[in-house]
C-alpha positions as CSV (number, residue, x, y, z in Angstrom):
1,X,65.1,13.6,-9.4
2,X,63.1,16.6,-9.0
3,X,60.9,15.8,-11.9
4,X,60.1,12.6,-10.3
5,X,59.2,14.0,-7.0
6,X,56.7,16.2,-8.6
7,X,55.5,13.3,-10.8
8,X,54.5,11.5,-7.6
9,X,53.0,14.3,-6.2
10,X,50.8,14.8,-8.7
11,X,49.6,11.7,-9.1
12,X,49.0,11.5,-5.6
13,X,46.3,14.6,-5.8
14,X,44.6,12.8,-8.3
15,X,44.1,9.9,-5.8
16,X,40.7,9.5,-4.3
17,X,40.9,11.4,-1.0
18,X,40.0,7.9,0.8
19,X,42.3,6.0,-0.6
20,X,45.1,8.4,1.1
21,X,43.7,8.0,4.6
22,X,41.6,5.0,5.1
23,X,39.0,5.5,7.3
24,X,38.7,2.5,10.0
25,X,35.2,1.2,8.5
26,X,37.6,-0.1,5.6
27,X,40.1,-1.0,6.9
28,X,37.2,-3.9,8.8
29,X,35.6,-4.4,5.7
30,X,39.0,-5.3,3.5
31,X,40.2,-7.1,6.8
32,X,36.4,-9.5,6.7
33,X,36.7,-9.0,10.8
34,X,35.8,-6.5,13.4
35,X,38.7,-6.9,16.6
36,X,37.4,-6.6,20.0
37,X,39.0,-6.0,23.0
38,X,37.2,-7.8,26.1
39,X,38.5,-9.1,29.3
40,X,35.7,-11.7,29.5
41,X,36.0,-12.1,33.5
42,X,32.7,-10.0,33.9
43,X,29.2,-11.0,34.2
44,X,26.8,-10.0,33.0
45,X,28.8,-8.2,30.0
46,X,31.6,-10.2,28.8
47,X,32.5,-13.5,30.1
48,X,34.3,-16.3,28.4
49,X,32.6,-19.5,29.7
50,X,35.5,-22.3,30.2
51,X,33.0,-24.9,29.6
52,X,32.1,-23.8,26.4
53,X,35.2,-21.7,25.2
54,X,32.0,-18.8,24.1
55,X,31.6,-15.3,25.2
56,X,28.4,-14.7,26.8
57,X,26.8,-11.5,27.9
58,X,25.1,-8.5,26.7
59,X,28.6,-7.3,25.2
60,X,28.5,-10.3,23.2
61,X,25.5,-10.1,22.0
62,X,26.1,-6.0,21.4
63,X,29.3,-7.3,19.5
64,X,27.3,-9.6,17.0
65,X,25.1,-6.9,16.3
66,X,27.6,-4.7,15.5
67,X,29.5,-6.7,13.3
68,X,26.5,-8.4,12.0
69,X,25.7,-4.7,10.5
70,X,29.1,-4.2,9.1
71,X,29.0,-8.0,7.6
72,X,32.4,-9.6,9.0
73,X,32.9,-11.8,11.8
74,X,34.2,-11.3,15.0
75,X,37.8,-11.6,15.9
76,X,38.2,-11.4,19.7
77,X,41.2,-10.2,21.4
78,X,42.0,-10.4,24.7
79,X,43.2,-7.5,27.1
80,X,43.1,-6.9,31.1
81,X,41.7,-4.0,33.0
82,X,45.1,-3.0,33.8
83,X,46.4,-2.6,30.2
84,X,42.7,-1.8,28.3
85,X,43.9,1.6,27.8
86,X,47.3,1.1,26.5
87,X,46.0,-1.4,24.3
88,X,43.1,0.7,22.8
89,X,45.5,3.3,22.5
90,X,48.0,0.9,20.4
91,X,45.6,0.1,18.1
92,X,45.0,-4.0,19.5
93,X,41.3,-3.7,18.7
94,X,39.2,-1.7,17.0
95,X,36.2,-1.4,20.2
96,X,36.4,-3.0,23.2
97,X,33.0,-4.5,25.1
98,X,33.5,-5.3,28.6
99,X,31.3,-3.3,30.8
100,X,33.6,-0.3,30.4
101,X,32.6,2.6,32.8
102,X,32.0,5.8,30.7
103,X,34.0,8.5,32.7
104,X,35.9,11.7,32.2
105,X,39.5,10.2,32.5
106,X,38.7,7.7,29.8
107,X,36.8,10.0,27.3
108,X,39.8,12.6,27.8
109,X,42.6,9.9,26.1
110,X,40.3,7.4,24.4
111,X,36.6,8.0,22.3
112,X,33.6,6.6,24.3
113,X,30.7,5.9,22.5
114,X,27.0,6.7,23.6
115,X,25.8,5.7,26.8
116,X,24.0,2.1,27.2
117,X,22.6,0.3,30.8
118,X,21.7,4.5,31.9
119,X,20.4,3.9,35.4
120,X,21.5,0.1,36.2
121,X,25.3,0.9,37.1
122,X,26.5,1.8,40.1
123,X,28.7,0.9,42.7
124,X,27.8,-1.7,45.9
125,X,28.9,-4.7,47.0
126,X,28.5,-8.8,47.2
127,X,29.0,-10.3,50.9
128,X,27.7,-13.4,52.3
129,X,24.4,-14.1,53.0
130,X,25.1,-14.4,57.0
131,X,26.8,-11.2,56.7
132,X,24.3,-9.2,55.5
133,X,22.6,-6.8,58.2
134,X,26.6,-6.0,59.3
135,X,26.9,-3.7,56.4
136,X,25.1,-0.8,56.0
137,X,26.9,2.1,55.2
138,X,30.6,3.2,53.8
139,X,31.6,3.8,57.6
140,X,30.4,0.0,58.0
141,X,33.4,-1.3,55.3
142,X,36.2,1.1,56.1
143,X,37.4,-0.8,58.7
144,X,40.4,-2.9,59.5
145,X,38.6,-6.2,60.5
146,X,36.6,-6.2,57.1
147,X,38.7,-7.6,53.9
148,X,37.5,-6.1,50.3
149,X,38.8,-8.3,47.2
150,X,39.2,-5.8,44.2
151,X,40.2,-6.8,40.7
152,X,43.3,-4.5,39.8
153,X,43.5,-2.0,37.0
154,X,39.6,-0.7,37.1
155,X,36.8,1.8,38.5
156,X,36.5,-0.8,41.1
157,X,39.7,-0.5,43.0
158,X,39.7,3.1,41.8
159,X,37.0,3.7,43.8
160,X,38.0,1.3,47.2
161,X,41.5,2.6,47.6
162,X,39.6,6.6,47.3
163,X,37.2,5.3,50.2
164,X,38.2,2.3,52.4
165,X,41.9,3.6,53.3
166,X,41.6,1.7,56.9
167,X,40.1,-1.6,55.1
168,X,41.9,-4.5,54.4
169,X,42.4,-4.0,50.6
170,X,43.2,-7.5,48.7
171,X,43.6,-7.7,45.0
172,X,42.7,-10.8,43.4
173,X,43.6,-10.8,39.9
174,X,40.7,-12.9,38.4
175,X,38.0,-11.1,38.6
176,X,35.1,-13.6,37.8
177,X,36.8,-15.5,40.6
178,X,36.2,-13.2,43.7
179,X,32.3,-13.5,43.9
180,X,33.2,-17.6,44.9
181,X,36.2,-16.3,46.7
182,X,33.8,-14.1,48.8
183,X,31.2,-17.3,49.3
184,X,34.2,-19.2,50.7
185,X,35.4,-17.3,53.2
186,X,38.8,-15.7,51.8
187,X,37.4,-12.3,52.0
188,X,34.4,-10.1,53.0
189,X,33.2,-7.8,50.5
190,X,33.6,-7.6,47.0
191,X,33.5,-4.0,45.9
192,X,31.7,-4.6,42.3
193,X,28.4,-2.9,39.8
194,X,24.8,-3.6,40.4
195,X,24.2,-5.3,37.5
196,X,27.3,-7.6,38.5
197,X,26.0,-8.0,42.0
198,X,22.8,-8.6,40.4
199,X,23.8,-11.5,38.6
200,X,26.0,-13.2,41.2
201,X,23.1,-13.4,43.5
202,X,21.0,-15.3,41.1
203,X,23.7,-18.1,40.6
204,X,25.5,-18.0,44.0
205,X,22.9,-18.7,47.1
206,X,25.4,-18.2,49.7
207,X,26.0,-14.3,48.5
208,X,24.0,-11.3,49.3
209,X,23.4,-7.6,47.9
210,X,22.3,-5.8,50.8
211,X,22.7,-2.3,49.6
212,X,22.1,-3.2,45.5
213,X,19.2,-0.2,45.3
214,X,21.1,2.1,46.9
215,X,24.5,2.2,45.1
216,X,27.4,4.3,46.2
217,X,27.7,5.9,42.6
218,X,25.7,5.9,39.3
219,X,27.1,6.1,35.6
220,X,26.5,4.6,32.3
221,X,28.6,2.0,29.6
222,X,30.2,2.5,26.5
223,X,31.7,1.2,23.9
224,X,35.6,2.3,23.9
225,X,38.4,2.9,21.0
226,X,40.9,5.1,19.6
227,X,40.8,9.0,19.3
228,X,40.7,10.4,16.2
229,X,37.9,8.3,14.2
230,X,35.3,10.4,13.9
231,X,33.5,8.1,11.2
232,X,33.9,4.9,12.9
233,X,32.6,6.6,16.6
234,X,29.6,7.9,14.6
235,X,28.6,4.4,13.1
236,X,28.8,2.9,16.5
237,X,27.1,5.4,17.8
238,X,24.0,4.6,14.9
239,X,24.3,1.3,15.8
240,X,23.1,1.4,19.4
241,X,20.0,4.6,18.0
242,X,19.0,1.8,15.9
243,X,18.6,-1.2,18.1
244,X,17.5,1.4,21.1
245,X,14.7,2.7,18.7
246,X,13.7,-0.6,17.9
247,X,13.7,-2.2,21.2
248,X,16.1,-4.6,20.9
249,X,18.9,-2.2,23.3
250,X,16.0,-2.5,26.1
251,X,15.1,-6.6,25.9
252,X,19.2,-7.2,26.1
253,X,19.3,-4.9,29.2
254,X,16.0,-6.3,30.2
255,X,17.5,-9.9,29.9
256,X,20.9,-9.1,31.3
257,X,20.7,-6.4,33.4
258,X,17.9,-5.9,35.5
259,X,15.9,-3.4,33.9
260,X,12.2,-3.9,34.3
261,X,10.4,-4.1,31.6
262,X,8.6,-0.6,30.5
263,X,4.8,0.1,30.3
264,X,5.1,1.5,26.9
């Protein structure tokens, strides 16, 4: 028995080293499909339009690129803001493209690839249109009379329950849903991004962005997965150099986002 142990050890070290621990960029390449993780309830990154049954958004288009480069097709799964981490840390999908923030708390558990969108995130708000000039400030929401719809699970009703304790907090589980739910009257506020609000007021007349150039907070997104794959983070991470030094990064952000067009 001992013989045979040692027999399989050595054949083992005569193994190629990859073949032992198979890097992630493999394992997509045997598999002929790259999994991503998306919510597809946010515009302008990810939303899965019921009329067509497609993804649409920069993310989707970010997602094509990327497994345009690796040659496979895309195999979407779906996941929820509440349960994105636990399902990137089970291994569900390889990357997940939803207009994830790119913070501390997420960077400390799961790997966050470079920063895309610098300087068009940021914390405001969607009210209606009639509603406007009422508010102003962060004193002007925390207060009981004014209702704030937040999807649960994210940075968004992170960042309402940290600073509207005396508002009316109301969590609405569809979060593609509350910019309508706003327009019709069943709340107030919708605590959402700039490039979300940005969006919303282009489609939906009745809705308003009264504070949109003066957000409450500023950050960046990123691309999230597992720990531990330093290979596969890097190639993400070339993916979005490339397609930022060759403009393409700035026309999607351009076309999605907001960004204005540089002079360059």
């Amino acid at each position: 028995m001992k013989k045979f142990f040692l027999t399989i050890f050595a054949v083992l070290l005569l193994l190629p080293f990859s073949r032992l621990e198979a890097g992630h960029l493999e394992d997509i390449a045997a598999r002929g499909t790259i999994r991503i993780g998306t919510t597809g309830d946010y515009i302008p990154m990810s939303y899965l339009n019921p009329a067509t049954g497609a993804y649409e958004g920069i993310d989707a288009e970010l997602s094509k690129i990327i497994a345009d480069s690796l040659g496979v097709k895309i195999e979407y799964v779906p996941t929820t803001w509440p349960t994105l981490a636990a399902d990137c840390q089970a291994g569900k999908f390889d990357i997940a493209l939803c207009g994830i923030s790119r913070n501390f708390a997420r960077e400390k558990v799961m790997a966050m690839s470079d920063a895309y969108g610098e300087g068009l995130f940021g914390k405001t708000i969607l009210c209606r249109k009639s509603d406007a000039k009422k508010f102003k400030t962060l004193a002007d929401l925390n207060k009981p009379t004014v209702r704030i719809m937040i999807n649960p699970g994210g940075t968004n009703e992170k960042f309402a329950h940290a600073n509207f304790p005396n508002a009316k907090l109301i969590v609405h589980e569809d979060n593609a849903d509350i910019p309508i739910q706003i327009a019709d009257g069943n709340a107030d506020i919708m605590i959402t991004e700039t490039v979300e609000a940005f969006s919303w007021i282009k489609r939906e007349p009745r809705l308003a962005a009264p504070l949109i150039d003066k957000p409450f907070t500023k950050h960046s997104c990123g691309i999230l997965m597992q720990k531990g794959d330093q290979e596969f983070l890097n190639y993400i991470n070339f993916v979005l150099a490339e397609i930022r030094m060759d403009g393409t990064l700035e026309q999607l952000e351009i076309k999605y986002l907001g960004r204005k067009q540089s002079l360059n």
